[in-house]
Each structure stands twice: as structure tokens, then as C-alpha cells.
CHARMM internal coordinates of N, CA and C (Angstrom, degrees):
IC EDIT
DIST 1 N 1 CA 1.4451
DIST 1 CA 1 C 1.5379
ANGL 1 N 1 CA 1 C 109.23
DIST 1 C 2 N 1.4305
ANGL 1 CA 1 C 2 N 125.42
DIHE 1 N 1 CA 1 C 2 N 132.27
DIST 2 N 2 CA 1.1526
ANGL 1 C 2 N 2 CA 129.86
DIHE 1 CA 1 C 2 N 2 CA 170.14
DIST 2 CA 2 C 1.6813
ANGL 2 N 2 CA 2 C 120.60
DIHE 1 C 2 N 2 CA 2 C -80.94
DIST 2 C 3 N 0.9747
ANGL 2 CA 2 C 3 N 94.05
DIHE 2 N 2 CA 2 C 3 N 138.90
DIST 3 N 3 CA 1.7792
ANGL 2 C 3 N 3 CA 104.80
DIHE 2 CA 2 C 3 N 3 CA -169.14
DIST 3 CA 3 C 1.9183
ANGL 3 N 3 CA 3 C 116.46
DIHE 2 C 3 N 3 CA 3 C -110.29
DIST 3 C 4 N 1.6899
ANGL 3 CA 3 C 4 N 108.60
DIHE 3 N 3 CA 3 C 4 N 114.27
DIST 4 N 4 CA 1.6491
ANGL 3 C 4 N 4 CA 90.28
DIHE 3 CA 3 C 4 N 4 CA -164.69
DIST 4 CA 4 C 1.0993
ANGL 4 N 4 CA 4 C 105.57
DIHE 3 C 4 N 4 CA 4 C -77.38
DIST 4 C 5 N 1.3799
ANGL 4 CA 4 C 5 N 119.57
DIHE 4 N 4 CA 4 C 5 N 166.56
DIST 5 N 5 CA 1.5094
ANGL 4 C 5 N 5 CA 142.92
DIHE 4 CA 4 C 5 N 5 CA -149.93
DIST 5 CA 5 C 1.8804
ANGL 5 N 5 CA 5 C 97.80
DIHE 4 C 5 N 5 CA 5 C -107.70
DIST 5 C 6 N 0.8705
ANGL 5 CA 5 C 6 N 121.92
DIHE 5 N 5 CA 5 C 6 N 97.73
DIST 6 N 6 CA 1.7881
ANGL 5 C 6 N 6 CA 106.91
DIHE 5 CA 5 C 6 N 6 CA 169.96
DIST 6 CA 6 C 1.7149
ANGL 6 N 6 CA 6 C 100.96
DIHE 5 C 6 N 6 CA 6 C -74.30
DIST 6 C 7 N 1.3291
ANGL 6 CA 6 C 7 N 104.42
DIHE 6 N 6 CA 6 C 7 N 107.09
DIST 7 N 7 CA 1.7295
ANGL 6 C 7 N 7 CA 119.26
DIHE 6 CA 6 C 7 N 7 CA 151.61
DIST 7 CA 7 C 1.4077
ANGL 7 N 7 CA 7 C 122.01
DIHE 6 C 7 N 7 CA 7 C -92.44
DIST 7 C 8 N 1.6625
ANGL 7 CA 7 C 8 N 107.72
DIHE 7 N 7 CA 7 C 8 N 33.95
DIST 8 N 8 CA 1.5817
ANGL 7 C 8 N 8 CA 101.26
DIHE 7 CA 7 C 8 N 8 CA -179.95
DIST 8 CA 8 C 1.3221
ANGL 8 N 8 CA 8 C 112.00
DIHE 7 C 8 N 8 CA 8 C -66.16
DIST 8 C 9 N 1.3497
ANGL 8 CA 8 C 9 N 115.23
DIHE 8 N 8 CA 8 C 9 N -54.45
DIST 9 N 9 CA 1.1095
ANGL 8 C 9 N 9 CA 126.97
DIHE 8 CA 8 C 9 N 9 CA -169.38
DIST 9 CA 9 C 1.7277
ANGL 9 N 9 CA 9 C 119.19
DIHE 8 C 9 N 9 CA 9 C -60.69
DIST 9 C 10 N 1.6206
ANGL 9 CA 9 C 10 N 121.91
DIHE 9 N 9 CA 9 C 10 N -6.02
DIST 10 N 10 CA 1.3372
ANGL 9 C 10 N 10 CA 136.89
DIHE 9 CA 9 C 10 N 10 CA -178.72
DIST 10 CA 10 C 1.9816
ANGL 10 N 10 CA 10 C 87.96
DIHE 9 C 10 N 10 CA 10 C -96.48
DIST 10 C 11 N 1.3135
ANGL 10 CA 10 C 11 N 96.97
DIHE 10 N 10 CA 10 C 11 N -50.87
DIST 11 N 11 CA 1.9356
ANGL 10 C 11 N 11 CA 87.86
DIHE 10 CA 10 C 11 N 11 CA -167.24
DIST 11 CA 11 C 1.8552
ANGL 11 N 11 CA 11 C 102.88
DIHE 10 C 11 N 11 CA 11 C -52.50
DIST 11 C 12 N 1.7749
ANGL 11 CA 11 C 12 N 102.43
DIHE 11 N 11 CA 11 C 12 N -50.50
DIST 12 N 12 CA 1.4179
ANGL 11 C 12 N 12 CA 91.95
DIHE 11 CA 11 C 12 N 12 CA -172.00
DIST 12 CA 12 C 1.7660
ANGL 12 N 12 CA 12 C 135.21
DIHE 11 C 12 N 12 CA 12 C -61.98
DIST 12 C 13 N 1.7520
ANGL 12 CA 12 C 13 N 89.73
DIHE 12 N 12 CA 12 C 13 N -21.87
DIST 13 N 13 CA 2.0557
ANGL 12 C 13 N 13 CA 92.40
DIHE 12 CA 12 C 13 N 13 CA 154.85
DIST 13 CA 13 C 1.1587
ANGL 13 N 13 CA 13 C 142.62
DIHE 12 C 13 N 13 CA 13 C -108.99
DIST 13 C 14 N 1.6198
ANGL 13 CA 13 C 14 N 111.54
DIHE 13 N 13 CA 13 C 14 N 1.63
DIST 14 N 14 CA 1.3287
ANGL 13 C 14 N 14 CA 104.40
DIHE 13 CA 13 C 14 N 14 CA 168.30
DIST 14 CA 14 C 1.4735
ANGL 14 N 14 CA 14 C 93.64
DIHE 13 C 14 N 14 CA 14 C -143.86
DIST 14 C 15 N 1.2390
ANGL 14 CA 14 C 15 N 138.69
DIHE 14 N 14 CA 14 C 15 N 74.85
DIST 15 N 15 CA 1.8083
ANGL 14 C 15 N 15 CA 161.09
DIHE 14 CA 14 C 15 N 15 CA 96.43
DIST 15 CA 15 C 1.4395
ANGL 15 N 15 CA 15 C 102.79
DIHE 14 C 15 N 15 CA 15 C 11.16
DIST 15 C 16 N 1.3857
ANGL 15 CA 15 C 16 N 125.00
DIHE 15 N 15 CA 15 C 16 N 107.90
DIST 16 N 16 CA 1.3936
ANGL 15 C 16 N 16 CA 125.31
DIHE 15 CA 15 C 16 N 16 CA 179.82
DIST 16 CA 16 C 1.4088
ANGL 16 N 16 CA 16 C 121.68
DIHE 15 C 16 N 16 CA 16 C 66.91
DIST 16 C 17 N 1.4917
ANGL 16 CA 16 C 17 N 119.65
DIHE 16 N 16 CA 16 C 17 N 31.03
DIST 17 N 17 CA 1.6658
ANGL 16 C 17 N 17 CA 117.24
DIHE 16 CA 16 C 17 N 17 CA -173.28
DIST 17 CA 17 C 1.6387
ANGL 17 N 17 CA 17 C 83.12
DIHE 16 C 17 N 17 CA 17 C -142.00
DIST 17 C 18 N 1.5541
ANGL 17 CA 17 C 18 N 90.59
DIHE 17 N 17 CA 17 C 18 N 168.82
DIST 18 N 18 CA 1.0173
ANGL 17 C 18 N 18 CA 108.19
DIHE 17 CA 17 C 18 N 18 CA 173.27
DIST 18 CA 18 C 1.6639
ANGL 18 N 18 CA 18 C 128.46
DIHE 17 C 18 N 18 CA 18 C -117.27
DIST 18 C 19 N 0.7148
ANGL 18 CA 18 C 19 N 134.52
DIHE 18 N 18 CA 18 C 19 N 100.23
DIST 19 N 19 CA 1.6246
ANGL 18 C 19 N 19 CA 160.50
DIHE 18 CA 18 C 19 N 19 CA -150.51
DIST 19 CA 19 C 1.8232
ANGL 19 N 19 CA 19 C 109.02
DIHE 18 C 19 N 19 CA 19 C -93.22
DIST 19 C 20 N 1.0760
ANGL 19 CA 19 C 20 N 105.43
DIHE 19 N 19 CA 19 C 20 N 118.98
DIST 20 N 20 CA 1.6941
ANGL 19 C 20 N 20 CA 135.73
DIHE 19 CA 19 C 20 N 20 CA -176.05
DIST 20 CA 20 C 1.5563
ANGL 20 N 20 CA 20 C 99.75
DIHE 19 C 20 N 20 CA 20 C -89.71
DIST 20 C 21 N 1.5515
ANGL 20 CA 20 C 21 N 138.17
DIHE 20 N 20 CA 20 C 21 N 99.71
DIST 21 N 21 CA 1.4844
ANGL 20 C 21 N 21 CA 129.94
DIHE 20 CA 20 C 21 N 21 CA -161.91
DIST 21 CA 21 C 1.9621
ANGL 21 N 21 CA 21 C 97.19
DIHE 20 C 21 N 21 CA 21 C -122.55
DIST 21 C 22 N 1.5177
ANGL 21 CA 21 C 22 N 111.82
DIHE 21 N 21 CA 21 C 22 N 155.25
DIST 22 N 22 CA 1.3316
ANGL 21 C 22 N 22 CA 101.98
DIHE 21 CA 21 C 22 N 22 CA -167.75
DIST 22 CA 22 C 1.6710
ANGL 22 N 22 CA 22 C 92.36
DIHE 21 C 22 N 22 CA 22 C -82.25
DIST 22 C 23 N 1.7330
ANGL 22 CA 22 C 23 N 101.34
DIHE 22 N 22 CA 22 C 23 N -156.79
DIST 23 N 23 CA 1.4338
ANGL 22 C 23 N 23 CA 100.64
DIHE 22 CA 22 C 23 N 23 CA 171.77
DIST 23 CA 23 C 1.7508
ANGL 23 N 23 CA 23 C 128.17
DIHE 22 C 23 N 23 CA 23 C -60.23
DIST 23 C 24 N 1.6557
ANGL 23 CA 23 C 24 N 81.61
DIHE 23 N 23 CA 23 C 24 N -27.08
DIST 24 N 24 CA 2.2923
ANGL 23 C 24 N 24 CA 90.40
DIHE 23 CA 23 C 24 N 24 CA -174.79
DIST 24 CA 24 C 1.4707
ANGL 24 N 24 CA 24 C 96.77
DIHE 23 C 24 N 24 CA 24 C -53.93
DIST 24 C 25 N 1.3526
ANGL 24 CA 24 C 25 N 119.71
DIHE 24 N 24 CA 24 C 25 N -22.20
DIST 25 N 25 CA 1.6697
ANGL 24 C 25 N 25 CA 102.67
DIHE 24 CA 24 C 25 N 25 CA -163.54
DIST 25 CA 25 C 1.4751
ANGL 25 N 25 CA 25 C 125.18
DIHE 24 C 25 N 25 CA 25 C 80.00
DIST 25 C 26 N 1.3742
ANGL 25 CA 25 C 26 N 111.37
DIHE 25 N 25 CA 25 C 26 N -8.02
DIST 26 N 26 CA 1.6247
ANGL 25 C 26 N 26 CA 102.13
DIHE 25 CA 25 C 26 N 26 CA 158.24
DIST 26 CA 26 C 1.7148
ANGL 26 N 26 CA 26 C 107.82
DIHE 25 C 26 N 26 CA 26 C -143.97
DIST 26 C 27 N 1.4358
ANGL 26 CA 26 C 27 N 132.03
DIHE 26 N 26 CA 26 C 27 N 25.15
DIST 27 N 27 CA 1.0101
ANGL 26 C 27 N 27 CA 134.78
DIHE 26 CA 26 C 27 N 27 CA 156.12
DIST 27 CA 27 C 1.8250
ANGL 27 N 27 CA 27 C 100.72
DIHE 26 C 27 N 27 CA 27 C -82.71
DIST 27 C 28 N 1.5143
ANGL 27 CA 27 C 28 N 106.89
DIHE 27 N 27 CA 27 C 28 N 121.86
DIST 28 N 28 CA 1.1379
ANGL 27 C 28 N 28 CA 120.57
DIHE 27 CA 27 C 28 N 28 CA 145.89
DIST 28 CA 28 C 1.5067
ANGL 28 N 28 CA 28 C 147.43
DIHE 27 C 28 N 28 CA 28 C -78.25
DIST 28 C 29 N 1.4643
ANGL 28 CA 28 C 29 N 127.47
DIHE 28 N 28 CA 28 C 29 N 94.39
DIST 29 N 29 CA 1.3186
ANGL 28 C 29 N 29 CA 129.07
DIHE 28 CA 28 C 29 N 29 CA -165.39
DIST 29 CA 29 C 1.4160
ANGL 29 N 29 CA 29 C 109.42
DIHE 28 C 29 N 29 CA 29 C -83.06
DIST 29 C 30 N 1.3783
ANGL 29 CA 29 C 30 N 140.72
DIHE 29 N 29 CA 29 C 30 N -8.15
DIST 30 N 30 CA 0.8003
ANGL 29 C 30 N 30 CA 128.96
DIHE 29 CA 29 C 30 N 30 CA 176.35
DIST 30 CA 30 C 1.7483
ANGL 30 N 30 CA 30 C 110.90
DIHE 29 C 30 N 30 CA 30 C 179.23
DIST 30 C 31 N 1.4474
ANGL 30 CA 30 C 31 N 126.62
DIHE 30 N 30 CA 30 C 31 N 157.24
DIST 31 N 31 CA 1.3539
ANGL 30 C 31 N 31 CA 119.04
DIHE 30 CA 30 C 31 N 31 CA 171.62
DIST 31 CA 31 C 1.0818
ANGL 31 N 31 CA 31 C 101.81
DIHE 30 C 31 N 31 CA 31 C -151.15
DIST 31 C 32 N 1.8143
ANGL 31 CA 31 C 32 N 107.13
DIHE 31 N 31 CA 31 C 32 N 147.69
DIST 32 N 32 CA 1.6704
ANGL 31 C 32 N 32 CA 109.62
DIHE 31 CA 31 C 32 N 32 CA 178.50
DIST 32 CA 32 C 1.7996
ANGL 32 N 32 CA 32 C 100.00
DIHE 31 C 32 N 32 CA 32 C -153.91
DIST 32 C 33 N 1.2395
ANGL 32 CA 32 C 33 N 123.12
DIHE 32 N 32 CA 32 C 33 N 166.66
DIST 33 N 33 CA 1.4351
ANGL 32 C 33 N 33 CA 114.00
DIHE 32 CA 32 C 33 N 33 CA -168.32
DIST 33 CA 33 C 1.6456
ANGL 33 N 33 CA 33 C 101.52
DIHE 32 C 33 N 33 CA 33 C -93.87
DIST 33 C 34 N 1.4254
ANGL 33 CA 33 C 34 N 120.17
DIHE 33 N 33 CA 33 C 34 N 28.55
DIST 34 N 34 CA 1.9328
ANGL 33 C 34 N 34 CA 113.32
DIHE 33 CA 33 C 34 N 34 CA 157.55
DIST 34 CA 34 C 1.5534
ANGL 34 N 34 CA 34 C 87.89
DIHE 33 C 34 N 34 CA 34 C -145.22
DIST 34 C 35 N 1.0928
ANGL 34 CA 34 C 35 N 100.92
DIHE 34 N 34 CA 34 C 35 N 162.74
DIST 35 N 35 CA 1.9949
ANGL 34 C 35 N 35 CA 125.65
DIHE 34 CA 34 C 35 N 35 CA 159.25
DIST 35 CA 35 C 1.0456
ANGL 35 N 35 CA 35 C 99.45
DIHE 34 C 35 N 35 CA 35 C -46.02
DIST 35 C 36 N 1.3137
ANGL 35 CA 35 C 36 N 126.35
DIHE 35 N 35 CA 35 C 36 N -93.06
DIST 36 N 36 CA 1.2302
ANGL 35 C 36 N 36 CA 123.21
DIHE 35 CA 35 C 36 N 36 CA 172.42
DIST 36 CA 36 C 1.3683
ANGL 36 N 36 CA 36 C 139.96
DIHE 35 C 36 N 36 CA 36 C -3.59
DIST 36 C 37 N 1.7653
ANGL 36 CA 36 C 37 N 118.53
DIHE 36 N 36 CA 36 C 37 N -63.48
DIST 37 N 37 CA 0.9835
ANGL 36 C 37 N 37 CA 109.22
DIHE 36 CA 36 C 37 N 37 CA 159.59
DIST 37 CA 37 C 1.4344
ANGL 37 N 37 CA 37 C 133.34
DIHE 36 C 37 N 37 CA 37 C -54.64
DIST 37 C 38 N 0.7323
ANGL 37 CA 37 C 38 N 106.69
DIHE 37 N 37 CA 37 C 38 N -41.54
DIST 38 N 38 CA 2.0339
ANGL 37 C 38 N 38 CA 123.30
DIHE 37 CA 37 C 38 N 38 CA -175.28
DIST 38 CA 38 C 1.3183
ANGL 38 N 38 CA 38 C 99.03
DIHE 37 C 38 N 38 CA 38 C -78.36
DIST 38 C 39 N 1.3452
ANGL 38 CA 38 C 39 N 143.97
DIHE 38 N 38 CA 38 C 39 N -26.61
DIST 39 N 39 CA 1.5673
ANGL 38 C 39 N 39 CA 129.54
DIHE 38 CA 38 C 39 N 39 CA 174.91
DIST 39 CA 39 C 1.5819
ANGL 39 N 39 CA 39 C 97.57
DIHE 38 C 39 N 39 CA 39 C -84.73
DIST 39 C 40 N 1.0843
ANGL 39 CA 39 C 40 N 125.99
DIHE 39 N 39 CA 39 C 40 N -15.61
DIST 40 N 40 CA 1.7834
ANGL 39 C 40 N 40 CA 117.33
DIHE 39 CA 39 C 40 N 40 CA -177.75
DIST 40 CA 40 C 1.6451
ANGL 40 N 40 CA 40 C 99.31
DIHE 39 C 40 N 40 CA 40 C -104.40
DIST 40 C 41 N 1.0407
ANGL 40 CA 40 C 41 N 109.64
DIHE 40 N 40 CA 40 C 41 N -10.81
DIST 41 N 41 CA 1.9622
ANGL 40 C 41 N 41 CA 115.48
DIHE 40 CA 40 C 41 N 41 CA 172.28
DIST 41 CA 41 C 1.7845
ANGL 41 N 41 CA 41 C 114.68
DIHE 40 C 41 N 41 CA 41 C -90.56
DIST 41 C 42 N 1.6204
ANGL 41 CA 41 C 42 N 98.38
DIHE 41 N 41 CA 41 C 42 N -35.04
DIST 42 N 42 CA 1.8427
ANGL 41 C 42 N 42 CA 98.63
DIHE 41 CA 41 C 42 N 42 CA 147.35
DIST 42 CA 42 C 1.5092
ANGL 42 N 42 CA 42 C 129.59
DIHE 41 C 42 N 42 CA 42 C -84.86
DIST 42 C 43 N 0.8778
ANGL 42 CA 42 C 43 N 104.22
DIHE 42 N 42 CA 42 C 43 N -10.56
DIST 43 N 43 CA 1.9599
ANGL 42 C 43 N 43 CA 115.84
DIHE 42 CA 42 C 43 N 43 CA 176.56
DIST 43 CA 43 C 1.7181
ANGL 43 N 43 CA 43 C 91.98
DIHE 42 C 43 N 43 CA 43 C -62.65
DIST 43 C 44 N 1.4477
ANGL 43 CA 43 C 44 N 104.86
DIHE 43 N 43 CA 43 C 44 N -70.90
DIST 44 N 44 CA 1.1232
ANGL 43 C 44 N 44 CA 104.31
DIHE 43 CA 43 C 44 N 44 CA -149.80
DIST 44 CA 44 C 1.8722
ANGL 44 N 44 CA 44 C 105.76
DIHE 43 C 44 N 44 CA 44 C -80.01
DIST 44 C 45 N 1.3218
ANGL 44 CA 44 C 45 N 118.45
DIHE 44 N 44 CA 44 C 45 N 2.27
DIST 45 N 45 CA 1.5695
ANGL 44 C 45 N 45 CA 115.72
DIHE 44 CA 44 C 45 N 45 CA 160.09
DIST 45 CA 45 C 1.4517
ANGL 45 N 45 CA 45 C 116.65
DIHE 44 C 45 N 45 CA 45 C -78.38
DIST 45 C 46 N 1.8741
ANGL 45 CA 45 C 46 N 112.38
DIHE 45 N 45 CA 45 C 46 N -13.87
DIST 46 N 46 CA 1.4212
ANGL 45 C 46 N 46 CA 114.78
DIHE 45 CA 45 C 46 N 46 CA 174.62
DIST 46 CA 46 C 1.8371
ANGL 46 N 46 CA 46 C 105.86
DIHE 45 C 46 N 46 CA 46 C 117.70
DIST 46 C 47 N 1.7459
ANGL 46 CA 46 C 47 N 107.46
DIHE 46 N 46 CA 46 C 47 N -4.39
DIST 47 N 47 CA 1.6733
ANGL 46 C 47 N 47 CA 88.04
DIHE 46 CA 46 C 47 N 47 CA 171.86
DIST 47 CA 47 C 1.7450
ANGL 47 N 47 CA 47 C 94.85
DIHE 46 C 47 N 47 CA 47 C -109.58
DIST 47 C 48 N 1.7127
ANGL 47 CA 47 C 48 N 77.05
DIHE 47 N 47 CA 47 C 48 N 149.18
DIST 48 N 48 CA 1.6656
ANGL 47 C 48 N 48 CA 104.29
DIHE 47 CA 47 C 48 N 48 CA -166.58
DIST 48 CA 48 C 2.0453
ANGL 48 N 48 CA 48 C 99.94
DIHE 47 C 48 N 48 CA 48 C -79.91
DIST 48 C 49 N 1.3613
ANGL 48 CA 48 C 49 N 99.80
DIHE 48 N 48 CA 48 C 49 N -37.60
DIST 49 N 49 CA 1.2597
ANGL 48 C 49 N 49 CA 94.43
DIHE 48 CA 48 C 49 N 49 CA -165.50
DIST 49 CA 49 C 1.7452
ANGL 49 N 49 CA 49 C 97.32
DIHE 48 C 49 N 49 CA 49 C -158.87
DIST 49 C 50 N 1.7551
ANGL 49 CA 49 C 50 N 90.69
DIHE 49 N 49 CA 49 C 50 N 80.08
DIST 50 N 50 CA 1.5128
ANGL 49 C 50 N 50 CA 90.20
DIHE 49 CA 49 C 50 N 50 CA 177.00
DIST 50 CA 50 C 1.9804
ANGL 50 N 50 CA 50 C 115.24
DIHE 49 C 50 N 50 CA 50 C -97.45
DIST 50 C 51 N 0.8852
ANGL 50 CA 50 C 51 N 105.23
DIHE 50 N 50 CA 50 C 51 N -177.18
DIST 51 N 51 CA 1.9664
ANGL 50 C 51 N 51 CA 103.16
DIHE 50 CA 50 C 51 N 51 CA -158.14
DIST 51 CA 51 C 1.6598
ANGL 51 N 51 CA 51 C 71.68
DIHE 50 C 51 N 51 CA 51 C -79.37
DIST 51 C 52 N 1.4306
ANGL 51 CA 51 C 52 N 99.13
DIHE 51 N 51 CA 51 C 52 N 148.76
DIST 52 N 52 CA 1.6397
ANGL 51 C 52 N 52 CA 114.59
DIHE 51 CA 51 C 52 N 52 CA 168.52
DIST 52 CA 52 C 1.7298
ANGL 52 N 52 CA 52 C 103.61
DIHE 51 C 52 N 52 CA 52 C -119.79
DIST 52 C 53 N 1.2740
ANGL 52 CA 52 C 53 N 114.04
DIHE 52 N 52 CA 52 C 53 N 128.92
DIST 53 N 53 CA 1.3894
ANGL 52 C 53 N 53 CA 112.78
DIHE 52 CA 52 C 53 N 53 CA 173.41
DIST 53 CA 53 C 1.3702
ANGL 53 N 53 CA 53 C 112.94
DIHE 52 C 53 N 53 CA 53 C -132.18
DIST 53 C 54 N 1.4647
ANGL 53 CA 53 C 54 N 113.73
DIHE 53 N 53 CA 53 C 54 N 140.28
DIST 54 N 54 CA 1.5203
ANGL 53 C 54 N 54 CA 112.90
DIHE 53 CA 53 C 54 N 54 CA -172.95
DIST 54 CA 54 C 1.8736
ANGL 54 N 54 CA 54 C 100.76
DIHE 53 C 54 N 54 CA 54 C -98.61
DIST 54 C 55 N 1.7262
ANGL 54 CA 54 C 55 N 118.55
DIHE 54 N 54 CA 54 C 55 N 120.94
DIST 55 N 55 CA 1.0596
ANGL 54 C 55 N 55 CA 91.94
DIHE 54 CA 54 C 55 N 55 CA -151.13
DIST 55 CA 55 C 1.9598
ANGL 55 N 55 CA 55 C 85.60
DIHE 54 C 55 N 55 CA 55 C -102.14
DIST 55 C 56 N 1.2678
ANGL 55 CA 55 C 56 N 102.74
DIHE 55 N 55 CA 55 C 56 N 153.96
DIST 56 N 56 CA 1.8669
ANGL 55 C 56 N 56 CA 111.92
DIHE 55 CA 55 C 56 N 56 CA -173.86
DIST 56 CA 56 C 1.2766
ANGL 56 N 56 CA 56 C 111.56
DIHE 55 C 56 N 56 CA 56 C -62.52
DIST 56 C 57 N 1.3464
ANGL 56 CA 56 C 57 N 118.27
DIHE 56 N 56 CA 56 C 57 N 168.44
DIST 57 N 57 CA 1.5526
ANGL 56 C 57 N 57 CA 124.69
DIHE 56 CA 56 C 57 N 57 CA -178.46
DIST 57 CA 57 C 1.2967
ANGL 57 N 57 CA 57 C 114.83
DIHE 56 C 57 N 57 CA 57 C -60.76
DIST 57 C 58 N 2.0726
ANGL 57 CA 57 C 58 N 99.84
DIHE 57 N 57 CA 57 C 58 N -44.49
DIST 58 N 58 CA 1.2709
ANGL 57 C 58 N 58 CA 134.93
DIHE 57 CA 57 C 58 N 58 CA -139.51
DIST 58 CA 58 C 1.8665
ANGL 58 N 58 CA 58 C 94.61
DIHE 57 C 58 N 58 CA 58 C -125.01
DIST 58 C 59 N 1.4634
ANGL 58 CA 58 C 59 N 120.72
DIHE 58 N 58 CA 58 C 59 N 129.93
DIST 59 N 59 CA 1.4620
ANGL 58 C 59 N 59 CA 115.45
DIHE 58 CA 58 C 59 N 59 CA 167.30
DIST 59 CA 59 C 1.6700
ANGL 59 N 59 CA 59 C 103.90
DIHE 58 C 59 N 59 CA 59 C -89.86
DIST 59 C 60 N 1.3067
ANGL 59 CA 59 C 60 N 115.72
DIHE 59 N 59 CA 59 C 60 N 103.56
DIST 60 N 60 CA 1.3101
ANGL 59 C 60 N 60 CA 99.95
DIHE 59 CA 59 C 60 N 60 CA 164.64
DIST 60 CA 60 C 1.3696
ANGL 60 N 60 CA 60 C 108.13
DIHE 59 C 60 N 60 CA 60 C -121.52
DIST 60 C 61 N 1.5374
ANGL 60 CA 60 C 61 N 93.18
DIHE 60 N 60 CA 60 C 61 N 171.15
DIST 61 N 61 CA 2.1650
ANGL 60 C 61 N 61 CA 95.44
DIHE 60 CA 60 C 61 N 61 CA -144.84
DIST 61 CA 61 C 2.3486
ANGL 61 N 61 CA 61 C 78.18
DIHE 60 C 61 N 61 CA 61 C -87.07
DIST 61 C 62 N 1.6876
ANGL 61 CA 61 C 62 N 88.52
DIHE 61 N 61 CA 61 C 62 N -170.69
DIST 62 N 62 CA 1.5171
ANGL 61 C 62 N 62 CA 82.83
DIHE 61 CA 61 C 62 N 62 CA -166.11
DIST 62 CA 62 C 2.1375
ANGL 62 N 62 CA 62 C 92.43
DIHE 61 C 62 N 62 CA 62 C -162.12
DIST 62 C 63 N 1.3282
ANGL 62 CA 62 C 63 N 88.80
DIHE 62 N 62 CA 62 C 63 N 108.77
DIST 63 N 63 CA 1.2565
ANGL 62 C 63 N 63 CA 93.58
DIHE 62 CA 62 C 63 N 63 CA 179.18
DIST 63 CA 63 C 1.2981
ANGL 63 N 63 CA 63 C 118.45
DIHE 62 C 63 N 63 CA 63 C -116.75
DIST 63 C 64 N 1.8525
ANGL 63 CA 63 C 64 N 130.46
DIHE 63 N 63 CA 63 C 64 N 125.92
DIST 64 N 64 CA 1.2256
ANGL 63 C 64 N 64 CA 154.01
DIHE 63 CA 63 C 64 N 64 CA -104.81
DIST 64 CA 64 C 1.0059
ANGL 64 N 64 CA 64 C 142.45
DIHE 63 C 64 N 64 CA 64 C 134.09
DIST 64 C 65 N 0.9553
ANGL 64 CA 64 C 65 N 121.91
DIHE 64 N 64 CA 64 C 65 N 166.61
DIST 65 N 65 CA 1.6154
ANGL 64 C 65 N 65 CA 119.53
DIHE 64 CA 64 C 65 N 65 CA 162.82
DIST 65 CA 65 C 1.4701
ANGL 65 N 65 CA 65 C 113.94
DIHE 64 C 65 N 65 CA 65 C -119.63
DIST 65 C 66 N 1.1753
ANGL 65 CA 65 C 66 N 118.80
DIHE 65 N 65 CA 65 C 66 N -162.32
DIST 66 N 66 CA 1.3844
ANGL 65 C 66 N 66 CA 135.70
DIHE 65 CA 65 C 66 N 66 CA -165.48
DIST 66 CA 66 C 1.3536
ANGL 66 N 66 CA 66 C 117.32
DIHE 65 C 66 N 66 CA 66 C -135.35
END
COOR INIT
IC SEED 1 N 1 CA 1 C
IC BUILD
């Protein structure tokens, strides 16, 4: 069974950035305003290939599946 993730607390501090997260999915290793930056700002803390998420301006809710 899949379990949802609350990222409120990621939308309300980094709003328009893009955020480097470990495997848990809501530890943040790093944030910078391109991919780029934030995958070479987790490189160099030691993750090779952490989840990159671009987080929205706007939280809007999202009903669906997967």
C-alpha cells in the first residue's frame, strides 16, 4: 500500500526552488533556484543521485491516482 507524503512543510520554505530530497522523500539535502545547482550542492554533501523536485509557486491539492 502506498502511503501520501505531506510536503507542506517543503512548499511553505522553499516556494519556487528546487529542492535535492534524500531517499525518505521529505528530508531536504539541499535547495537552490536551478537543478543544476542543487544536484552539484548534493554531490558535494555525498548523494550521488538524490530525488530532485521542483517545488510550485502554488500548493494545489491533486485528486487521482497513480
Amino acid at each position: 500500500m502506498c502511503m501520501a507524503i505531506d510536503w507542506t512543510p517543503i512548499f511553505k520554505k522553499y516556494k519556487g526552488r528546487w529542492v535535492a530530497l534524500k531517499d525518505d522523500e521529505v528530508t531536504v539535502i539541499a535547495d537552490a533556484p536551478s537543478a543544476k545547482t542543487v544536484l552539484s550542492k548534493a554531490k558535494k554533501q555525498g548523494y550521488d543521485k538524490p530525488i530532485l523536485l521542483r517545488v510550485p509557486l502554488k500548493n494545489l491539492p491533486f485528486i487521482g491516482s497513480s
